[in-house]
N, C-alpha and C positions, 0 to 999 in steps of 0.2 A: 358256232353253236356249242354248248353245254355239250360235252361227253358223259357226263350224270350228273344226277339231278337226286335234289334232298328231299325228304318224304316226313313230311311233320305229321301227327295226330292232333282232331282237333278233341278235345276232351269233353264228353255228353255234361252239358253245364243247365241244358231248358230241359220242363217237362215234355213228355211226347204229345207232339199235338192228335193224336190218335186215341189215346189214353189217361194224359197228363197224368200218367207215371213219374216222380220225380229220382232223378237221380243221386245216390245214396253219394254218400261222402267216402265208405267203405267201397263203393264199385268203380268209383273216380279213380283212387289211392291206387287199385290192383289195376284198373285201366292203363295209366303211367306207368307204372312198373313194368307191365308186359310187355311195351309201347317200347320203354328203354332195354327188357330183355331180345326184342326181338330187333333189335336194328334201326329202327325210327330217329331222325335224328334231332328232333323236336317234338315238343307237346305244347301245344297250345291252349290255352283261359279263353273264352270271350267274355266278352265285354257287352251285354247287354241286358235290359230290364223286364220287358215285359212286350210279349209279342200276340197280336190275336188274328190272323189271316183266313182272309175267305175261305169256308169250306169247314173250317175246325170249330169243334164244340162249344169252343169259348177261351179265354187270354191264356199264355203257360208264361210264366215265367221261370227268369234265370239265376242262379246262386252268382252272388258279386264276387267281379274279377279277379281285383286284387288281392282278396283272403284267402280264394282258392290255389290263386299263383304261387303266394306265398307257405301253402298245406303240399300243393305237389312240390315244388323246389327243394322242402323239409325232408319229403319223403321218396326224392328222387337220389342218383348220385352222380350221373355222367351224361345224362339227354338233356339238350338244349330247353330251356323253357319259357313259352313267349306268352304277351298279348294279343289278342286278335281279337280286334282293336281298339285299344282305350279310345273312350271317346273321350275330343277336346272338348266337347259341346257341356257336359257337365264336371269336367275336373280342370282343377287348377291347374295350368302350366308349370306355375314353381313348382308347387307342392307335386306335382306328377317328375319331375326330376328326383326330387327328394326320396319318391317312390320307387324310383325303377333303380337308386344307389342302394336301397333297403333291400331290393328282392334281386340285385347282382351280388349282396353281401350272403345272405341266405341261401340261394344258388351258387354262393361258391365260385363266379363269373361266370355263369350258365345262361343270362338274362339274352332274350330277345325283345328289345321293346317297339312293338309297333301302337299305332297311333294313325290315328283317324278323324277327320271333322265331324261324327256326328250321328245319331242312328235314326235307323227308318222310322219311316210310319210317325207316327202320336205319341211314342212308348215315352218321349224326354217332355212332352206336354204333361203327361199324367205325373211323374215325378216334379213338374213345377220347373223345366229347366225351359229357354227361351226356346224358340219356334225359327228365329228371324236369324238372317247374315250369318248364318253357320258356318260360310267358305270363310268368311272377314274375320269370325271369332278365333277358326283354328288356325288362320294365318296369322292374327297378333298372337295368339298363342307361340305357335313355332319361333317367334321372334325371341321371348323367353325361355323357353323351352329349351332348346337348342346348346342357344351357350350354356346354360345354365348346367345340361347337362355332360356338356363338356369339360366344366373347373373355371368358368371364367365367369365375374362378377356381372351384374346385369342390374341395368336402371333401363326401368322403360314405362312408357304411360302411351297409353292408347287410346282406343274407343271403348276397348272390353278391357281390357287387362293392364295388370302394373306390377310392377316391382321395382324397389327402391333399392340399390347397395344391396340385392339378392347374392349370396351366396348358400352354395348344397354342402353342408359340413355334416357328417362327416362324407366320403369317398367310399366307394365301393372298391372293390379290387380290381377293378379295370381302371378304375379314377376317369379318363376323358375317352373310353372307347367303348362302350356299351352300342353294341348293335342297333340302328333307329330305322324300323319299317314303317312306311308311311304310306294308306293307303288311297285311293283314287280313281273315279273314272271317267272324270269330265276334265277341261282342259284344265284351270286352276286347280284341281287339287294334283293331279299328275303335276306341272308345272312344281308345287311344293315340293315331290315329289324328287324332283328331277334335281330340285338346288338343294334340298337339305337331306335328301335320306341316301344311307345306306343302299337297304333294299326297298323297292316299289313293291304293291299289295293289289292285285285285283281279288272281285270273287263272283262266280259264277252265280246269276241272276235266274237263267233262260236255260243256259245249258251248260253240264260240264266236260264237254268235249271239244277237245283243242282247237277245230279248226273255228272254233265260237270267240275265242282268243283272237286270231290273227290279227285283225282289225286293231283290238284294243293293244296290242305290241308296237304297228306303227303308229300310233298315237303316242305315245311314250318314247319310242324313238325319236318321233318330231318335236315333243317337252323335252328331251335332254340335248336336241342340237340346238334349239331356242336357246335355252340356258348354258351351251358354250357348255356342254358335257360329252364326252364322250359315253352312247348308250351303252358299252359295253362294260362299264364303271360300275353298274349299278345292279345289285342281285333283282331279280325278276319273279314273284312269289303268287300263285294263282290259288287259291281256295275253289275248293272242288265236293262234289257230293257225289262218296262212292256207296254204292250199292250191291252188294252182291248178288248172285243168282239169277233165276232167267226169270222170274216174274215181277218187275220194277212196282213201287210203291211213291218212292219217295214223290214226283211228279205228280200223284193226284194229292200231293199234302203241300203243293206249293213249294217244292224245294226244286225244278225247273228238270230239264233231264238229268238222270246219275251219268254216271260209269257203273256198269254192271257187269254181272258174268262171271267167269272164273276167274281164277286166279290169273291165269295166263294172260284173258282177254283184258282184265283189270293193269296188267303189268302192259301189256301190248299198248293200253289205250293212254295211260302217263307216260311212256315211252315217247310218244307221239308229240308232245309237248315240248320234246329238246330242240326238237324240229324247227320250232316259232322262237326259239331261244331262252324258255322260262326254265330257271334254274331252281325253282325248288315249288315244290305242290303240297299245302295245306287241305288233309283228308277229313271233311266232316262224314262219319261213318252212319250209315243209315241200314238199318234198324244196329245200334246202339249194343249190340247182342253179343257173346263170348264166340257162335258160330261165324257170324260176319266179322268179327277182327281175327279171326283165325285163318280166313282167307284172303283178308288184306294183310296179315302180315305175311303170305306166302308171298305175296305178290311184290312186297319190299324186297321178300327175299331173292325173288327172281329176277329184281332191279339191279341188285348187287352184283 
């Protein structure tokens, strides 16, 4: 098991579906910052469009991934900074190679690029992207993807995708090792998972407390012996919704159970995750506020 575990921020990118508040460019910028002053060892962009879930007053949407990736990395200097999760369902494979050598160039070799088949709900219908064969899309994807992002030349023709004599010029400063999270929670996408990435990606749906995990750990254990990998190869990365304090909110806004509480029970309760073997935990912070990241960075602090 994991003797410590890494502690990413996810960075407030949707309106609040409470208020559709949206979040300023200037409170993003000092969010990161803080994020990298106090120990955090990543920040993480999402990757998503527009979301409208039961219960809420109407759609929030999200500021695009990639411009903002590339605004914190500018205005970061030493914390990791990722995707969570470009989707393959509306970007290019190549050109998503091309992307991730641009923002490990910019990031200075900071780049964590994760990568995912596709987003919930209707949100890629209303943008005009296809509905169908999602798992098939981002697996011919991965097939360019991949090398491509590695330095090596790619010809490939598909059902969805193609590339002829692809090559990514220029190189980022890592050239062929750019970190690839890949994320998953059904067999085939784990399976991806298990043969091309780095690190695996869940994220709490229902609940974000560990023992919600276990299940989905031996499943990925059983996609990496399938694939003739050893599971202990591969970093283990869980998205979580922490909450602080003792009157939870996030749950009646559809974001499933938090982690809440103090500092202490907040550190107690990720603690508990090295347990089931997952090596690093992606915090989306609920309520978004200077007094709740002030208590999850105690609780970093208390991990340390």
């Amino acid at each position: 098991m994991p003797r410590t575990i890494g502690v990413g921020l996810v960075l407030p990118m949707m309106q609040r579906p409470d208020t559709g508040e949206t979040p300023s460019w200037p409170t993003i910028k000092e969010l990161a910052q803080s994020a990298e002053g106090a120990g955090f060892d990543t920040v993480w962009v999402p990757d998503e469009l527009l979301w409208n879930a039961p219960g809420w007053p109407g759609p929030r949407g999200w500021w695009e991934c990639v411009a903002m990736c590339a605004a914190v990395a500018a205005s970061t200097r030493t914390i990791g900074v990722g995707t969570w999760v470009l989707s393959a369902l509306h970007r290019n494979p190549a050109l998503t190679a091309k992307v991730a050598h641009t923002l490990d160039e910019v990031s200075a070799g900071r780049l964590l690029l994760g990568l995912g088949a596709g987003h919930a709900g209707k949100q890629g219908e209303a943008f005009g992207y296809p509905p169908d064969a999602t798992v098939s899309r981002y697996e011919e994807a991965l097939e360019i993807l991949v090398p491509a992002l590695r330095g090596e030349t790619v010809t490939f023709d598909g059902s969805f995708h193609r590339a002829s004599d692809l090559q990514i010029l220029p190189l980022g400063p890592r050239e062929n090792s750019i970190p690839l999270m890949l994320a998953g929670h059904g067999p085939r996408t784990m399976g991806l998972a298990a043969r091309y990435g780095d690190i695996w990606s869940g994220y709490a749906t229902e609940s974000s407390l560990p023992e919600w995990f276990a299940p989905m750990m031996e499943r990925l254990d059983a996609a990496c012996e399938a694939a003739d990998r050893d599971p202990s190869s591969i970093g283990k990365s869980i998205g979580v919704v922490v909450e602080p304090g003792d009157e939870p909110m996030a749950e009646s806004h559809g974001m499933g159970i938090p982690i809440s509480g103090s500092a202490e029970a907040i550190a107690d309760t990720i603690a508990g995750y090295r347990d089931i073997g997952v090596t690093r935990i992606e915090v989306m912070l609920w309520p978004g506020s200077a007094g709740s990241f002030e208590v999850l960075a105690e609780a970093v602090a208390l991990l340390r």
